[in-house]
C-alpha positions in Angstrom: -4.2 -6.1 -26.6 -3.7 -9.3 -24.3 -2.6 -8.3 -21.2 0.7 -9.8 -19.4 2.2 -9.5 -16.5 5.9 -10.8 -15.7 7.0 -13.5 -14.4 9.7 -13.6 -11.7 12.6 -13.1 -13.7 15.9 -14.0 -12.1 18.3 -12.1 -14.5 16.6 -8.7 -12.7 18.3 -9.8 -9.6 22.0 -8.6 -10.8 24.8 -6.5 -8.8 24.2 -3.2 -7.8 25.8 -1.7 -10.5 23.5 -3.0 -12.9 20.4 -1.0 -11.5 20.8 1.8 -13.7 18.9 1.0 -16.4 19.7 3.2 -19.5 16.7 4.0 -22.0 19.3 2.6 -24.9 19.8 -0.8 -23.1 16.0 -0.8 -21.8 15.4 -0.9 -26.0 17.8 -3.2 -26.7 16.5 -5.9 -23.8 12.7 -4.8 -24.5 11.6 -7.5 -27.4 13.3 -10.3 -25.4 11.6 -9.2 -22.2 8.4 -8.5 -23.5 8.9 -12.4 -25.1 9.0 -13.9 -21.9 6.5 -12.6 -20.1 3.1 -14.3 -19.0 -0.6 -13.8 -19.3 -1.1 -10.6 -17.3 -4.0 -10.9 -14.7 -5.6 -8.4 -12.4 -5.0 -9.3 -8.9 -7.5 -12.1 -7.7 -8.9 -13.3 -4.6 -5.8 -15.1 -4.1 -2.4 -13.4 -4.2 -0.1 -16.5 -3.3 -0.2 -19.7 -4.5 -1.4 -22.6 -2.6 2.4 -23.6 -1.3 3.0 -20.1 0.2 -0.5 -19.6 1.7 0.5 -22.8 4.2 3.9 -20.7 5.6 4.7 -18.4 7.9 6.9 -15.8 6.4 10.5 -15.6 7.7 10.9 -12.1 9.7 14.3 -11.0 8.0 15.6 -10.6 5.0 19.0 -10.8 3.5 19.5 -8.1 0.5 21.1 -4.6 1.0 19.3 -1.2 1.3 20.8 1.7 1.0 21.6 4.0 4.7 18.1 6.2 4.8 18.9 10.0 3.9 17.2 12.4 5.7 14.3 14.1 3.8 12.7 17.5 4.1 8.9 16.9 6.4 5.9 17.7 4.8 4.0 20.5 6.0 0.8 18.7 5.0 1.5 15.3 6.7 4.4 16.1 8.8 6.5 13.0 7.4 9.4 12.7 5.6 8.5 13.5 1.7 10.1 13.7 -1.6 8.7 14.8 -5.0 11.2 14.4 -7.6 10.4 15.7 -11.2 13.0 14.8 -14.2 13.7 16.6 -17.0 11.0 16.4 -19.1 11.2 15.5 -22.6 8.8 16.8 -24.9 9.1 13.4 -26.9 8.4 10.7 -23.6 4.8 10.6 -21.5 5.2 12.4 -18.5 4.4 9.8 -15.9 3.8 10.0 -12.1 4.7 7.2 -9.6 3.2 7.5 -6.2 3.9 5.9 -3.1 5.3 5.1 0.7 9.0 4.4 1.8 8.8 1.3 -1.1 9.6 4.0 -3.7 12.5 5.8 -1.5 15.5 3.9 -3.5 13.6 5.1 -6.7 13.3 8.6 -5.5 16.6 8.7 -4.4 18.1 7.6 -7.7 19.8 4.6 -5.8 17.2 2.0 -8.4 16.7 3.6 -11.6 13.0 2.8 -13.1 13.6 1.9 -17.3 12.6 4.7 -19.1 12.4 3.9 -22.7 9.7 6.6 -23.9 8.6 7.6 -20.5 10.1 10.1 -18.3 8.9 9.3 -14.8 8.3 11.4 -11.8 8.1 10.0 -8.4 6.2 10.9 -5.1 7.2 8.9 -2.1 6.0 9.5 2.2 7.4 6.8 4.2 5.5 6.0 6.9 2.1 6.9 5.1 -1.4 5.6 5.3 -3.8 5.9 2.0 -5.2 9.3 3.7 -1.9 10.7 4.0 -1.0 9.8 0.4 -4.1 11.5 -0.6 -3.3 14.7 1.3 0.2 14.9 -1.1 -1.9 14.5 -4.0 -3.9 17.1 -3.3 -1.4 19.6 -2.0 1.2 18.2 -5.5 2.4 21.3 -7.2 3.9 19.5 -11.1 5.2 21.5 -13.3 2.5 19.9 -16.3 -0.2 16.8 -15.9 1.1 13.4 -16.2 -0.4 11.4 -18.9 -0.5 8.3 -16.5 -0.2 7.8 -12.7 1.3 4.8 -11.3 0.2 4.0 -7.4 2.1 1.5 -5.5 -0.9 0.5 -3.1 -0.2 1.6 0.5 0.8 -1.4 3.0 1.1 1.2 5.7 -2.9 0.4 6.1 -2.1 -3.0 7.5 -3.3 -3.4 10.9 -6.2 -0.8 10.6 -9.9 -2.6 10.4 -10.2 -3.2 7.4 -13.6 -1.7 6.4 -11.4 1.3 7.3 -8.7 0.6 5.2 -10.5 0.1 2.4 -12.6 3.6 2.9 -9.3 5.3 2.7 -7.9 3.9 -0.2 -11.2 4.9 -2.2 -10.9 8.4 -1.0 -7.3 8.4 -1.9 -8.3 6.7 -5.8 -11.2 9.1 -6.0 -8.6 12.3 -5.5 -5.6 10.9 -7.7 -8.5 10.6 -10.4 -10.0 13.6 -9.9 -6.7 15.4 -10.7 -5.2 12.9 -13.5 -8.0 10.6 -14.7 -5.5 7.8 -16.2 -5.0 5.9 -13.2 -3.4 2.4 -12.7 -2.6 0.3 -9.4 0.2 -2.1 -8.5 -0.6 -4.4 -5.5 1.5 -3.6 -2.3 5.2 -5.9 -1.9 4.6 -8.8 0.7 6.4 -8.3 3.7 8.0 -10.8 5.9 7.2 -9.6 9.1 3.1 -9.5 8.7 0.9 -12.9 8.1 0.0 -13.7 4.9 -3.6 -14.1 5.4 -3.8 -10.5 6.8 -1.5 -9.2 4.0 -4.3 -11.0 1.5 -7.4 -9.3 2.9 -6.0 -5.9 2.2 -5.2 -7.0 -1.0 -8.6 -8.2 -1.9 -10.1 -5.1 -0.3 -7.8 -2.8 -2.0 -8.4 -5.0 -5.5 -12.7 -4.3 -4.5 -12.6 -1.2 -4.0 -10.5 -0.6 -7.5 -12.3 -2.8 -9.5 -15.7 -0.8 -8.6 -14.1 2.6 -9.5 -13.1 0.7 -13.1 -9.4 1.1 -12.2 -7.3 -1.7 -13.2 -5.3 -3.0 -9.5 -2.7 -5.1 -10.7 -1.0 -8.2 -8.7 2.5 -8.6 -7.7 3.0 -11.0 -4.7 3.6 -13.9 -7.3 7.1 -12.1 -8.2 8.5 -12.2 -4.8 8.5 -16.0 -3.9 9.0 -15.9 0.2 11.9 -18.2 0.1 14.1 -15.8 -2.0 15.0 -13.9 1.4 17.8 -11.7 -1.0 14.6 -10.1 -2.4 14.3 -8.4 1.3 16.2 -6.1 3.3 16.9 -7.0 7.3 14.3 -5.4 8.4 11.7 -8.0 6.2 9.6 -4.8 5.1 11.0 -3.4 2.4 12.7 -5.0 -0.5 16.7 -4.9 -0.7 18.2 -2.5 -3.2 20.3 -5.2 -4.2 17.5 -7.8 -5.7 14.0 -6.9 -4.7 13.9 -3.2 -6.2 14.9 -4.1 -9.4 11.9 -6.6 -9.8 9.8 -4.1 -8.7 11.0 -1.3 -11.0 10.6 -3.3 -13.8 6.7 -4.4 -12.6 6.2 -0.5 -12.4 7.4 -0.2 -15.5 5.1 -2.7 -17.3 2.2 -1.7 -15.3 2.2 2.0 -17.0 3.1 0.3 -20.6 0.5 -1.8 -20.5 -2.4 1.4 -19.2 -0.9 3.3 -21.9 -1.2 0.9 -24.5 -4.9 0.1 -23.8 -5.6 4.2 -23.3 -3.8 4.2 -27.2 -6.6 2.8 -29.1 
């Protein structure tokens, strides 16, 4: 099957109360969706296009976020940490989403991923680098194996060298595999505060280091266009609740469609 991956799609950008997505209205919107999407490509060696490359990133955004809510800490990594399972039906693929603080309006039901005929799990450490993601993994107690696992790469690795960098996130891919072998990879949310040229060499490293384990790393930085500052929270990290989230809920969403449509035939 062709692969495709969406477009920017400004009708995902609605009030709040429009963020829970029900698995009767996810069907009912799915054929038009799926209509207007574009080719899907694997993230490339360049994540921008040529306009955005030549900009500094604003440092603020202007969407909402919901107030943080405090967490249990992780006896593992000693950070804030939430494992939510749903209830799961014997008829939808059990998936698991995995992740920092860029899943933590997911996790807390505040952005509701489509479900359609997937009932999705989430993992989410803010403040974690790819080693401390890995560390969760390993120490995950789920009630069955998922049939796919969804990892949001970790942008929390910014900053590190980046031959560094990169060596963690293989470690981390080699454990999620080693534990559930159907594995796919969306690209880390730009952020606003970090240059552009920095955020694309951990891109291309992270999109390396995938490619030569065979796991497909899939782009998303062409779905936040830097001048839509609603896409962002204040703080120019994390994407509002408001606008951003949805987008990105909807990109998780396809990315685990699409890996279990190829792992169908």
């Amino acid at each position: 099957m062709r692969d495709a991956l969406m477009t920017p799609i400004r009708s995902f950008s609605r009030t709040y109360s429009s963020h829970f997505i029900s698995s009767e209205q996810h069907a009912a919107e799915g054929e038009a969706f799926r209509g207007s999407q574009a080719p899907m490509e694997e993230a490339g060696p360049c994540c921008y296009g040529t306009e955005a490359k030549q900009r500094t990133p604003a440092c603020r955004g202007t969407g909402w976020r919901h107030r943080v809510r405090e967490w249990p800490v992780s006896a593992v990594t000693g950070r804030r940490h939430k494992l939510v399972i749903p209830s799961l039906n014997q008829d939808n693929k059990f998936v698991l989403v995995v992740g920092d603080s860029h899943l933590r309006a997911i996790a807390d039901g505040v952005v509701k991923l489509p479900e359609g005929h997937f009932s999705f799990g989430v993992m989410s450490t803010p403040g974690a680098s790819a080693s401390e993601l890995r560390a969760e993994v390993l120490n995950a107690v789920l009630p069955r194996s998922p049939e796919a696992v969804c990892i949001l790469a970790p942008s929390n690795n910014l900053g590190r060298p980046i031959a560094e960098a990169a060596a963690d996130f293989g470690q981390f891919l080699r454990t999620v595999c080693s534990r559930w072998p159907n594995v796919v990879v969306l690209d880390f949310p730009p952020r606003l505060t970090v240059e552009l040229a920095q955020q694309d060499l951990l891109r291309q490293e992270y999109h390396r280091v995938a490619a030569i384990m065979g796991i497909r790393y899939l782009s998303v930085a062409g779905h936040f266009p830097l001048s839509q500052l609603h896409l962002w929270c204040r703080d120019g990290v994390h994407l509002s609740d408001s606008d951003g989230m949805p987008v990105l809920a909807r990109l998780l969403w396809d990315a685990v469609n699409m890996r279990m449509e190829r792992t169908a035939f």
